[in-house]
C-alpha positions in Angstrom: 25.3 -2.4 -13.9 22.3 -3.3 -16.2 23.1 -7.0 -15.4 23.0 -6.5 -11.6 19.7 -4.5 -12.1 18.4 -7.7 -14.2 19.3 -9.9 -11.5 18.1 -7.9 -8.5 14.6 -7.8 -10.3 14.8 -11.8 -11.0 15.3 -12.2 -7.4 12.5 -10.0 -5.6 9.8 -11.8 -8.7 10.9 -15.0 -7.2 11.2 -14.0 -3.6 7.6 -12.1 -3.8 6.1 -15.4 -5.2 7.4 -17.6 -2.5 6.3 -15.3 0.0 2.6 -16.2 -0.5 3.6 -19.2 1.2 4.1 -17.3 4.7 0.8 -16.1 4.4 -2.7 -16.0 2.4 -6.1 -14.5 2.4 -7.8 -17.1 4.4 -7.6 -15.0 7.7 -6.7 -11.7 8.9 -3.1 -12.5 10.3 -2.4 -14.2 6.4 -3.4 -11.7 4.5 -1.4 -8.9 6.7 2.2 -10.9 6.6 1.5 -11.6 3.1 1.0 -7.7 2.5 4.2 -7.4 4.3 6.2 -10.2 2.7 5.8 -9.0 -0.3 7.2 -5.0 0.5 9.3 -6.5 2.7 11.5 -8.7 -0.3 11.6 -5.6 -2.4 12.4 -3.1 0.5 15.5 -5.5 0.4 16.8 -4.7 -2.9 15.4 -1.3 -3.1 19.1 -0.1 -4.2 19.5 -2.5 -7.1 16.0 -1.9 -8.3 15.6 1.7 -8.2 12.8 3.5 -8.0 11.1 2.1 -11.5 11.8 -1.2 -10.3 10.3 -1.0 -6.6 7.3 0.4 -8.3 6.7 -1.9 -10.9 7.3 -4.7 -7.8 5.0 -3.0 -5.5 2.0 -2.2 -7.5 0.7 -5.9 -8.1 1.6 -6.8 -4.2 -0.8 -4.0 -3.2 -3.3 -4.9 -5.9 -3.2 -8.1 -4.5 -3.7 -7.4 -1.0 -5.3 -3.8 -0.3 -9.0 -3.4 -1.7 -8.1 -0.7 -3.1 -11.6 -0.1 -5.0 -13.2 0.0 -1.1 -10.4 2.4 0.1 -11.1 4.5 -3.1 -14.6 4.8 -2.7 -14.3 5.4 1.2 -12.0 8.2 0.7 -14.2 9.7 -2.3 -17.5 10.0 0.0 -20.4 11.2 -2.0 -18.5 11.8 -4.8 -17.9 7.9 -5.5 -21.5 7.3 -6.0 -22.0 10.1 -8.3 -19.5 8.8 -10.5 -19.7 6.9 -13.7 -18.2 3.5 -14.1 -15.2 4.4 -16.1 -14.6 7.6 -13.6 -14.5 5.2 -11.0 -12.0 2.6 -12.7 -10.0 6.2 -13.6 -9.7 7.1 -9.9 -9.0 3.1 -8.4 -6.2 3.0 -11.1 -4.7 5.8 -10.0 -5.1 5.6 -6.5 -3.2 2.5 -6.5 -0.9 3.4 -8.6 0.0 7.0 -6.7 0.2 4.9 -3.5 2.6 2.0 -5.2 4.6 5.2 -6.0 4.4 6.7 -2.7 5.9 3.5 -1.2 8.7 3.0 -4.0 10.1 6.4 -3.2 10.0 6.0 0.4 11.6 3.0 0.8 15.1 3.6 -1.0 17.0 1.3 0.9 17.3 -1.7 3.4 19.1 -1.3 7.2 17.7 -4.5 8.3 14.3 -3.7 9.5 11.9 -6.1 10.4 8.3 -6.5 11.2 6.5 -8.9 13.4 2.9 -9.7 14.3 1.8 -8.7 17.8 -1.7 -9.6 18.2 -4.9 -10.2 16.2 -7.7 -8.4 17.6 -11.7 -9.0 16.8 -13.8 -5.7 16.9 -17.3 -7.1 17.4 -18.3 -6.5 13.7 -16.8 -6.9 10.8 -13.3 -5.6 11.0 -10.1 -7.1 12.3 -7.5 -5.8 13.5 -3.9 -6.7 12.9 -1.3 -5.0 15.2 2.2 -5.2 14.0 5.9 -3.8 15.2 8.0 -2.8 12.4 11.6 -3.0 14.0 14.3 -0.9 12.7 18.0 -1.4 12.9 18.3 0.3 16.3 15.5 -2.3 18.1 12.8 0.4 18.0 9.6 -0.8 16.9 6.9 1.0 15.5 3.1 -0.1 16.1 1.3 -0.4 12.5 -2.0 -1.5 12.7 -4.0 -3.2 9.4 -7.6 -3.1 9.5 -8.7 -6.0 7.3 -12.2 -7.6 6.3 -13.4 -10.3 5.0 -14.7 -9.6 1.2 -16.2 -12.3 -1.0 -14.9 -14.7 0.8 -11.7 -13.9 1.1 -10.0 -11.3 3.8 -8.1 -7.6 2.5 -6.5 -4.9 3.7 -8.9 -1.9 4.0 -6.7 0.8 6.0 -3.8 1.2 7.8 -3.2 3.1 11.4 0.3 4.5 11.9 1.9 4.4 15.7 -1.8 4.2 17.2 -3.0 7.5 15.0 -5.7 8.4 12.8 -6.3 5.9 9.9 -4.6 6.7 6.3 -7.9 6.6 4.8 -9.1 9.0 7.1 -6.2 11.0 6.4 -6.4 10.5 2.6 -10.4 11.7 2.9 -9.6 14.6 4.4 -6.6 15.9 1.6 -8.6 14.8 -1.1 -11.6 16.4 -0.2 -10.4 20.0 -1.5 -9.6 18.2 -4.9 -13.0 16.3 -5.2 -14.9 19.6 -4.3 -13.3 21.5 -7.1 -13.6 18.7 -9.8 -15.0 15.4 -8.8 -13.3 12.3 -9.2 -11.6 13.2 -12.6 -10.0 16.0 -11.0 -8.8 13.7 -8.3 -7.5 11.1 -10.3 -5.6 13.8 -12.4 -4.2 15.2 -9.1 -3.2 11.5 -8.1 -1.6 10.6 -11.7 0.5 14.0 -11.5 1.8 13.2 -8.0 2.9 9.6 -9.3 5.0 10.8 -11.9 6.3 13.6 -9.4 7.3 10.6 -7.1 8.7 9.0 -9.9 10.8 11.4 -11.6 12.5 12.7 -8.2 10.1 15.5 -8.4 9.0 15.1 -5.3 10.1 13.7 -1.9 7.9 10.9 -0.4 7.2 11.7 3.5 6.6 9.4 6.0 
């Protein structure tokens, strides 16, 4: 068992890495199937991984992909600027990291689902828009839609739109709001490291 759970983790590390190949940060449409290349090849040995493993996969592809220090500070409001430096490195770390366990609990195994770009879209200002159909066994697609910009000359992921419906950031802003009201961003990044570890542990039940 420990062997097989050696060699499933060899094989998503070298899948992930070749997956850059089928897409990169020089536009919008790269950056997405690079994001989703790199879930994707884990989601496909979530079993032999585990939950530890997925997590440990997950966390650098999002890292790598997501700007997570924008999202952090967009869902943070007012509070992010009255932050201090390390506060703000405190709640980025965690944020990623709570999300990176979000996603390693969720996806616990593989029925052969797919995804596939639909159509690139152009906003008028600085966002694009990235709609995708994530396919599942059955056929059915679901619509996920990346917003991405272009940072520093390079593009990221800076939210993500479920089935046509309000963004996750937006939705993040809103439940973390309560937490940043009653303690700031320390009390948010505590609340975020709990939930990891409740993720983690089993302690809690990732929903969609």
């Amino acid at each position: 068992m420990l062997r097989m759970l050696i060699a499933g983790v060899l094989v998503v590390f070298a899948c992930v890495n070749s997956a850059e190949a089928a897409g990169d940060d020089r536009s919008a449409r790269g950056i997405v199937e690079r994001l989703q290349n790199g879930i994707f090849e884990v989601l496909k040995h979530a079993k032999e991984l585990g939950v530890d493993g997925r997590y440990e996969l997950i966390l650098p592809v999002l890292e790598r992909d997501a700007h997570i220090p924008l999202m952090t500070a967009t869902v943070s409001g007012p509070y992010w600027r009255e932050g201090s430096k390390t506060q703000k490195e405190r709640a980025i770390k965690a944020f990623a990291e709570m999300h990176s366990a979000l996603l390693a609990a969720l996806f616990d195994s593989y029925n052969g689902e797919t995804y596939k770009t639909v159509k690139v879209r152009e906003t008028g200002g600085k966002i694009v828009l990235v709609d995708s159909n994530i396919i599942d066994s059955d056929g059915e697609p679901t619509l996920v839609t990346f917003a991405t910009a272009k940072i520093k000359g390079r593009w990221w992921v800076i939210d993500v739109i479920i089935a046509g419906g309000i963004s996750e950031v937006k939705v993040k802003r809103n439940e973390f709001n309560r937490l940043l009201e009653e303690g700031g961003l320390d009390n948010l990044s505590a609340a975020l490291e709990r939930k990891k570890d409740r993720l983690l542990f089993g302690e809690e039940k990732a929903v969609r």
